[in-house]
VOTORVO-308095 format. One record per residue (C-alpha): z, y, x; residue number from 1. Coordinates in nm, 4 decimals. Example, Ala and Ser with C-alpha at 12.3 -4.5 7.8 and 13.67 -1.06 7.14 Angstrom:
REM VOTORVO-308095
(site (0.7800 -0.4500 1.2300) 1)
(site (0.7140 -0.1060 1.3670) 2)
This chain:
REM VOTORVO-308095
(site (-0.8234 2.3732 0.3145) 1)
(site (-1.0001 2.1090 0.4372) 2)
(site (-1.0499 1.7410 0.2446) 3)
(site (-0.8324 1.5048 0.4416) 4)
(site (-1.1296 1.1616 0.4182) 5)
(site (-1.1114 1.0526 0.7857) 6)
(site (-0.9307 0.7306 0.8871) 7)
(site (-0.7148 0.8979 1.0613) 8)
(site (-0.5607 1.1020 0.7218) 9)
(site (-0.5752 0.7638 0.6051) 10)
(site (-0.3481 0.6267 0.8780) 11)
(site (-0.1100 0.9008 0.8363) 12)
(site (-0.0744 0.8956 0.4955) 13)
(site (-0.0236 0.4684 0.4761) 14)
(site (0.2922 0.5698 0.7329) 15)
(site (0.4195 0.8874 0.6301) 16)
(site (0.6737 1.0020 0.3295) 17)
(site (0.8507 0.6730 0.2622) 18)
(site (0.5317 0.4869 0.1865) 19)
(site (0.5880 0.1773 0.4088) 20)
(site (0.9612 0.1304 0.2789) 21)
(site (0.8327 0.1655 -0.1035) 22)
(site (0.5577 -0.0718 -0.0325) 23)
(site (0.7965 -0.3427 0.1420) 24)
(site (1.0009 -0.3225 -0.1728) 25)
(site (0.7524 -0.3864 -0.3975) 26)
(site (0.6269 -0.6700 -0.2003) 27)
(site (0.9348 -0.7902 -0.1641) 28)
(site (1.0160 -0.8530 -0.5562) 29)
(site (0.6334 -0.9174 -0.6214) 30)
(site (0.5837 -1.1689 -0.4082) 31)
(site (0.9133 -1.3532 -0.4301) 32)
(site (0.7654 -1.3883 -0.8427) 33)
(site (0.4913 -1.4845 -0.7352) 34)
(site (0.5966 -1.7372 -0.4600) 35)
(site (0.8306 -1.9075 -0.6735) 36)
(site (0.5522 -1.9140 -0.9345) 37)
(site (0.3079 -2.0578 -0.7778) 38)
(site (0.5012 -2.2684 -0.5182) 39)
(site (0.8008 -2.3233 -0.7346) 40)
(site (0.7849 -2.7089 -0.6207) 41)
(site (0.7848 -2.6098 -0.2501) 42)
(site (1.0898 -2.4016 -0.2746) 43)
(site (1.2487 -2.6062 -0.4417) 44)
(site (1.2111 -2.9017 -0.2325) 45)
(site (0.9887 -3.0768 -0.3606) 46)
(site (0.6805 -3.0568 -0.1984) 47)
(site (0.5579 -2.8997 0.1417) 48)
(site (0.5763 -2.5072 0.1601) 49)
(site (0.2042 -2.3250 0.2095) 50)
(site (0.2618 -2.0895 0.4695) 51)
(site (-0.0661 -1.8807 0.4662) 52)
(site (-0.0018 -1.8491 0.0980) 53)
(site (0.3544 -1.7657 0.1092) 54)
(site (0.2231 -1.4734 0.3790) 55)
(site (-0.0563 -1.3348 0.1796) 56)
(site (0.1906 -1.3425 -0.1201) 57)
(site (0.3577 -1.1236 0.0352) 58)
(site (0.0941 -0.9003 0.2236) 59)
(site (-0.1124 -0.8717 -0.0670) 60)
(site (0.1272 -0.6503 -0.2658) 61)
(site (0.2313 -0.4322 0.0143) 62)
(site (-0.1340 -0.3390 0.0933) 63)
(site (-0.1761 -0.2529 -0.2869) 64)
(site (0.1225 -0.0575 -0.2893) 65)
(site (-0.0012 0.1226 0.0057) 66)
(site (-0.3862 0.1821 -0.1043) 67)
(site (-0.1946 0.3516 -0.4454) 68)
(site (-0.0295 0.5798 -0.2702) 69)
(site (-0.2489 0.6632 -0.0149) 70)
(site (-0.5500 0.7261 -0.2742) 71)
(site (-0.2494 0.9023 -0.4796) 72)
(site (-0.2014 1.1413 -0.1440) 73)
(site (-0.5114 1.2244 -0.1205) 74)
(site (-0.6292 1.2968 -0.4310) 75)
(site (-0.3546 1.5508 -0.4756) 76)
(site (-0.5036 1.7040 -0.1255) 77)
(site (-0.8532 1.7062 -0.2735) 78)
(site (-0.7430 1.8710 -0.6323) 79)
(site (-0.5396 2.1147 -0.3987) 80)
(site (-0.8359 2.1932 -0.2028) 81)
(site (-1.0498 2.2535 -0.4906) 82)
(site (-0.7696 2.4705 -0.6570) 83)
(site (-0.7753 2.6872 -0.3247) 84)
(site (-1.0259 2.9714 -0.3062) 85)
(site (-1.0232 3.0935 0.0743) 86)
(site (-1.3092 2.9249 0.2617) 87)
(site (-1.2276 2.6662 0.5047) 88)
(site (-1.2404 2.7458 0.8888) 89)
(site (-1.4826 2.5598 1.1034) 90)
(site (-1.3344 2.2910 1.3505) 91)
């Protein structure tokens, strides 16, 4: 079996088997903590709202979420591959 290292394995992972709904998820209730940590004032009404910060906030958990799973996916392809003793066929 071949080891899946290309971009494009990458790609397909970040979008396959429910990864982009578990991500948002996780985003979702990290960075609502977070946003009402660190602009707890703002959304409250008491001061202006950041709006680059609110966004990363937000993207910055889903793109962890994804690079977990993603590096989870293909390690298990890697260990497989390893595990697997037929040769590989030339592409």
């Amino acid at each position: 079996m071949r080891q899946p290292n290309s971009w494009k394995a990458v790609c397909r992972y970040a979008v396959s088997d429910g990864v982009p709904r578990r991500s948002f998820l996780v985003a979702l209730v990290v960075g609502t903590v977070l946003n009402v940590i660190n602009q707890g004032d703002a959304v409250l009404g008491a001061g202006p709202i950041n709006w680059v910060k609110l966004v990363l906030t937000y993207l910055v958990p889903y793109a962890v979420c994804t690079y977990g799973s993603v590096s989870s996916q293909l390690l298990i392809v890697r260990q497989r591959a390893l595990d697997d003793p037929r040769p590989t066929p030339p592409r």
